[in-house]
BAZAZA-358532 format. One record per atom (N, C-alpha, C, CB): residue in one letter; x, y, z. Coordinates in steps of 0.1 Angstrom, whole numbers, padded with zeros to 4 digits, always signed. Last residue first. Glycine has a CB too. Layout:
BEGIN
aXYZ
...
END
This chain:
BEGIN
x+0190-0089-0009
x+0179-0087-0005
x+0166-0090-0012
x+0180-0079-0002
x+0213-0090-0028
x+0203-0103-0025
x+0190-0103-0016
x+0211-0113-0018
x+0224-0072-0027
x+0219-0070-0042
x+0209-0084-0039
x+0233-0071-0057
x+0236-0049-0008
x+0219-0059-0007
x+0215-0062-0020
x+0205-0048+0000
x+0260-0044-0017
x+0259-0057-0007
x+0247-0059-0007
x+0263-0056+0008
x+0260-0045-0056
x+0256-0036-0044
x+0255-0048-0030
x+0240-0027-0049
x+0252-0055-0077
x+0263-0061-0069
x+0264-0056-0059
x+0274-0061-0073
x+0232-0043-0088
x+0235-0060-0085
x+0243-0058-0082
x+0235-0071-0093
x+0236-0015-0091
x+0225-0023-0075
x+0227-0032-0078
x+0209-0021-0069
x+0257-0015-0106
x+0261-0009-0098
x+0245-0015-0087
x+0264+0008-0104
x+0249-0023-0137
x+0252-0029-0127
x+0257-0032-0110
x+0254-0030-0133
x+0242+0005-0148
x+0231-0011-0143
x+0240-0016-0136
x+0225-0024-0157
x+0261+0017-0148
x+0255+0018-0140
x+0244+0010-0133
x+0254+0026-0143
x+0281-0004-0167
x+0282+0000-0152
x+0271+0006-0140
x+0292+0009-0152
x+0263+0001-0190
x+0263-0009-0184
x+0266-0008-0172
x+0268-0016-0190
x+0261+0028-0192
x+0252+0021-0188
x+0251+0010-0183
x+0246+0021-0194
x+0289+0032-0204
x+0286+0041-0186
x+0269+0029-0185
x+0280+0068-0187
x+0288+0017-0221
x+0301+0012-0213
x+0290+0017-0200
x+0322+0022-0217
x+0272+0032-0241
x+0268+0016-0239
x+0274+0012-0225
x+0276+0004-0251
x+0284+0052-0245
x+0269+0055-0238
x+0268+0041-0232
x+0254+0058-0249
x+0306+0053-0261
x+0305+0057-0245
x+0291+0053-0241
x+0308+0076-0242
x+0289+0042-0283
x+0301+0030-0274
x+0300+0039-0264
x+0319+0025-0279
x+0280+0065-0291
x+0269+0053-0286
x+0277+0042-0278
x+0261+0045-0301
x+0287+0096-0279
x+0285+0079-0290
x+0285+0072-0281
x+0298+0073-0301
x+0268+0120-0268
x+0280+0115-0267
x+0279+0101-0280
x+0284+0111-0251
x+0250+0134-0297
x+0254+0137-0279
x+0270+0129-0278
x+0238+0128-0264
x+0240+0149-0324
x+0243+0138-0318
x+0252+0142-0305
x+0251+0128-0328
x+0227+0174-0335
x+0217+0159-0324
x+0225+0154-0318
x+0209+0144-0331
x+0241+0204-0329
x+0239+0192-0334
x+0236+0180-0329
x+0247+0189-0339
x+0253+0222-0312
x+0248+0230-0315
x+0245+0215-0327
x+0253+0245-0316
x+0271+0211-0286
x+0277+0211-0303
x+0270+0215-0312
x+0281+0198-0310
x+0255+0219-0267
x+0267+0230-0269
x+0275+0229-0280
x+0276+0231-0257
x+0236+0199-0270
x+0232+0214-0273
x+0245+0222-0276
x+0224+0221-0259
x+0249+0178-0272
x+0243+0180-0280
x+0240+0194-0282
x+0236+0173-0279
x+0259+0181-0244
x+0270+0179-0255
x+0264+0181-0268
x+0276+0165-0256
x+0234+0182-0227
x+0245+0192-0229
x+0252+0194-0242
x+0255+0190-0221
x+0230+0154-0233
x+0222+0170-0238
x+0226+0179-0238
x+0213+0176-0232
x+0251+0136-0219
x+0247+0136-0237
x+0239+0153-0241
x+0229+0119-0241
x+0245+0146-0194
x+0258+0152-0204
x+0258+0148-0218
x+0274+0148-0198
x+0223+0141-0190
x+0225+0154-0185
x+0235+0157-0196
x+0230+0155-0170
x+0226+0110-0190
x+0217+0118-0198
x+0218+0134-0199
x+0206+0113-0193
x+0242+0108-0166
x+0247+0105-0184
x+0238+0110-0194
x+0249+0088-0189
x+0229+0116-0149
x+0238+0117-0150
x+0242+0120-0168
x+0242+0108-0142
x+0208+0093-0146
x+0206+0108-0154
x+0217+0118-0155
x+0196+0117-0147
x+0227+0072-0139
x+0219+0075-0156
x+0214+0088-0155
x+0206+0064-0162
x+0232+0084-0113
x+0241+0085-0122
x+0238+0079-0141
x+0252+0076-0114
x+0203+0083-0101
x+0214+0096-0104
x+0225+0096-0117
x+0224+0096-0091
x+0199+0052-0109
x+0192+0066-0112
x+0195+0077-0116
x+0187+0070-0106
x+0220+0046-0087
x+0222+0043-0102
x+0210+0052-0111
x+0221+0023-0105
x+0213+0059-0062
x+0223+0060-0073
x+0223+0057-0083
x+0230+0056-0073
x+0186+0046-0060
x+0189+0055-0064
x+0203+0060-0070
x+0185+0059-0057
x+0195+0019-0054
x+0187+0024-0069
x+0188+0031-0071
x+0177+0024-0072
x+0207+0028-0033
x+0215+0021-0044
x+0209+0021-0059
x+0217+0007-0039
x+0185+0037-0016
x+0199+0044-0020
x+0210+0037-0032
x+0209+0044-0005
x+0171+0010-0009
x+0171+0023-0022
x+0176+0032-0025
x+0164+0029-0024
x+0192-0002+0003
x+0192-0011-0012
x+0181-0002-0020
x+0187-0029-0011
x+0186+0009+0026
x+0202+0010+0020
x+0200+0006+0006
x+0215-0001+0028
x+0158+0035+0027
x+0167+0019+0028
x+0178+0016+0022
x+0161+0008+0024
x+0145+0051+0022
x+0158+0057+0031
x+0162+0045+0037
x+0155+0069+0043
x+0115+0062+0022
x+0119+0051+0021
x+0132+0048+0026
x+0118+0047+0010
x+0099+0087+0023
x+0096+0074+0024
x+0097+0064+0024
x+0092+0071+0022
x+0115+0112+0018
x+0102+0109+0027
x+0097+0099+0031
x+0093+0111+0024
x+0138+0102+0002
x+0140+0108+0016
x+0134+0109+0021
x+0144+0116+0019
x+0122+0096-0021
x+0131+0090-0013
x+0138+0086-0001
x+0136+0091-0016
x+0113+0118-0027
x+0104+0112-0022
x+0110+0097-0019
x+0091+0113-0031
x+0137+0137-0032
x+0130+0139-0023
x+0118+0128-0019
x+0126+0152-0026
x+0144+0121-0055
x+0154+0120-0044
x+0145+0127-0033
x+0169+0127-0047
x+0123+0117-0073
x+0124+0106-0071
x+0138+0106-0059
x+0124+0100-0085
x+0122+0146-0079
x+0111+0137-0075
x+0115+0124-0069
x+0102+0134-0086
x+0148+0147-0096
x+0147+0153-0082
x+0133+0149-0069
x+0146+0170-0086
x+0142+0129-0114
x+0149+0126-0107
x+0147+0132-0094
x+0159+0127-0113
x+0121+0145-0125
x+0119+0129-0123
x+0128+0126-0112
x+0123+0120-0137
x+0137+0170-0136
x+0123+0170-0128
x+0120+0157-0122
x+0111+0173-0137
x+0154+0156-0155
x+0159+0164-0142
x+0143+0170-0132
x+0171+0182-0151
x+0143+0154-0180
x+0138+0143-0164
x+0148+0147-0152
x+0140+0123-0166
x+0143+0176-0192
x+0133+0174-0187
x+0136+0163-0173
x+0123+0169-0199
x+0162+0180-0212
x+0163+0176-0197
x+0155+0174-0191
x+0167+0182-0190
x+0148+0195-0237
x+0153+0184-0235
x+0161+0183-0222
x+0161+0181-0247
x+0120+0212-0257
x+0132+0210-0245
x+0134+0198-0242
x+0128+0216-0233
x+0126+0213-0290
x+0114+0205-0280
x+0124+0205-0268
x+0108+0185-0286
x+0138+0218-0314
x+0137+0227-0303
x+0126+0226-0293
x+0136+0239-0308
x+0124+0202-0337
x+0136+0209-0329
x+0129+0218-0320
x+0147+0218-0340
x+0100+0182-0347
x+0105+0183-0332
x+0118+0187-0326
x+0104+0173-0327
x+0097+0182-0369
x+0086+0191-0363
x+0096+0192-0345
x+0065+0181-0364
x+0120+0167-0382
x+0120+0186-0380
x+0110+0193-0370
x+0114+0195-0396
x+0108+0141-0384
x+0116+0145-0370
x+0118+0161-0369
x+0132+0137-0369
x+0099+0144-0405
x+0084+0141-0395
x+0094+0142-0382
x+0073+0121-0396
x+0121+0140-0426
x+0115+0153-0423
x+0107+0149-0411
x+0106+0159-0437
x+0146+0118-0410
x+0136+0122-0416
x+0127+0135-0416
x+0131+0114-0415
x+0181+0140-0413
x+0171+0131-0406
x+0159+0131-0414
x+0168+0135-0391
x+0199+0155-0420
x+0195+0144-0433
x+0189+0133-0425
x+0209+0136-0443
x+0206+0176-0404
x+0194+0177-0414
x+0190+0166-0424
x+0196+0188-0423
x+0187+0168-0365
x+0199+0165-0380
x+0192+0167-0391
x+0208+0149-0382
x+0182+0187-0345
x+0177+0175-0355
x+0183+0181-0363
x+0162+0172-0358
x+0179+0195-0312
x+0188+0198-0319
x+0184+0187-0329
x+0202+0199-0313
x+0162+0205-0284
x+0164+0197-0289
x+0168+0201-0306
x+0155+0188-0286
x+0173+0235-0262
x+0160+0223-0271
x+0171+0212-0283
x+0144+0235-0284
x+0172+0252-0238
x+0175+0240-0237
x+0163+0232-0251
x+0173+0236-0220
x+0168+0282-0235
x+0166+0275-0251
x+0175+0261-0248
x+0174+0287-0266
x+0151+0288-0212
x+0168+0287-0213
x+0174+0281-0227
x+0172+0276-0201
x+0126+0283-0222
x+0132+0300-0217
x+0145+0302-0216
x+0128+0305-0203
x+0128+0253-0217
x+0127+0265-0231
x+0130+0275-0233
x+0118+0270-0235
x+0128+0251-0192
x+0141+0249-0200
x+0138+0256-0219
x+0145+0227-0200
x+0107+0267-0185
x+0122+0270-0177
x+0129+0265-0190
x+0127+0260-0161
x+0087+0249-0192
x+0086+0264-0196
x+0099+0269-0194
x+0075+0272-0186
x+0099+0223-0180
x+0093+0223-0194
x+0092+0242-0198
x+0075+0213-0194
x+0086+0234-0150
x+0097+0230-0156
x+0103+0230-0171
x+0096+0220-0154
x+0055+0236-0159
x+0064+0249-0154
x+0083+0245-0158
x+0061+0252-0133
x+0051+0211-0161
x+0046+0222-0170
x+0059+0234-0169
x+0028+0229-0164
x+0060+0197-0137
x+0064+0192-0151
x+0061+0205-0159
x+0055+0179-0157
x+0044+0200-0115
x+0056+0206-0114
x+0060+0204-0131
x+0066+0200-0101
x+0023+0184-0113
x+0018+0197-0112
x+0034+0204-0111
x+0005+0200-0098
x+0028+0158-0121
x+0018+0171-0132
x+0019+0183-0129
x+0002+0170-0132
x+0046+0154-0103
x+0052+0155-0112
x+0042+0163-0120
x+0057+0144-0115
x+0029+0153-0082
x+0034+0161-0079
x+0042+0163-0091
x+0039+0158-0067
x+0013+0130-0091
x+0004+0140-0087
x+0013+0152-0087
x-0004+0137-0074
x+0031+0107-0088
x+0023+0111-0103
x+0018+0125-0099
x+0007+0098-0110
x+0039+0111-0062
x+0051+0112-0073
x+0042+0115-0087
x+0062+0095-0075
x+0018+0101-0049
x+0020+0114-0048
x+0028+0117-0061
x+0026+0118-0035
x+0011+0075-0062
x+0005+0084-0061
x+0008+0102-0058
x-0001+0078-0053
x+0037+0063-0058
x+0031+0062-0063
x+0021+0078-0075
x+0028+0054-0054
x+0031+0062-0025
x+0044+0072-0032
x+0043+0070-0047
x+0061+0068-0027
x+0007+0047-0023
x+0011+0061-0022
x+0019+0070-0026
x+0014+0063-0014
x+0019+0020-0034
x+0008+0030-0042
x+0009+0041-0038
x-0005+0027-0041
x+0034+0016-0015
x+0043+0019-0030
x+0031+0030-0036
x+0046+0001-0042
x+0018+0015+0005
x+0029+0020+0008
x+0033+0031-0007
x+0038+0008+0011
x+0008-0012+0000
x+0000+0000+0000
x+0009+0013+0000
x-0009+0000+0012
END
């Protein structure tokens, strides 16, 4: 019952914070960057803000700290952190090369895989 709550609040608190967020990173011309020998039906979507789940995340460390603050969800959560992490600096890299592509795809593969694998092995990975 628990989960459903936090659940519940996390959907409830993300609608009502998401909009405004989303308004911020536009205003900060955080947008999304499309290659030109992409398909045309992808143009409609330059300049669609992109960080967005920097909102998700911060949701998901405050309602962490309200409700749960168990060693083996500190560990999820890290690995959370640290894929948004990597997602932070693909967008960056994209925006500040002023072109879609972020980091490559072999860096992307290596950091993910470590980070997945950072709560299995974690000491409560048997909990």
């Amino acid at each position: 019952m628990r989960a459903v709550i936090v659940f519940a609040a996390a959907l409830v608190v993300s609608a009502l914070i998401f909009p405004a967020a989303i308004g911020q990173l536009a205003r900060a011309r955080m947008g999304q960057q499309i290659r030109e020998e992409g398909p045309a039906a992808h143009h409609s979507k330059a300049g669609t803000p992109t960080a967005g789940g920097l909102v998700f995340v911060l949701l998901a460390i405050v309602l962490y700290l309200a409700a749960d603050r168990s060693l083996a969800g500190g560990f999820v959560l890290i690995a959370l952190v640290l894929g948004a992490a990597l997602g932070l600096v693909d967008d960056v890299s994209a925006i500040r090369g002023r072109r879609s592509l972020g980091l490559k795809a072999r860096q992307k593969i290596v950091i993910q895989l470590a980070t997945g694998a950072f709560p299995a092995i974690s000491p409560c990975a048997g909990d």
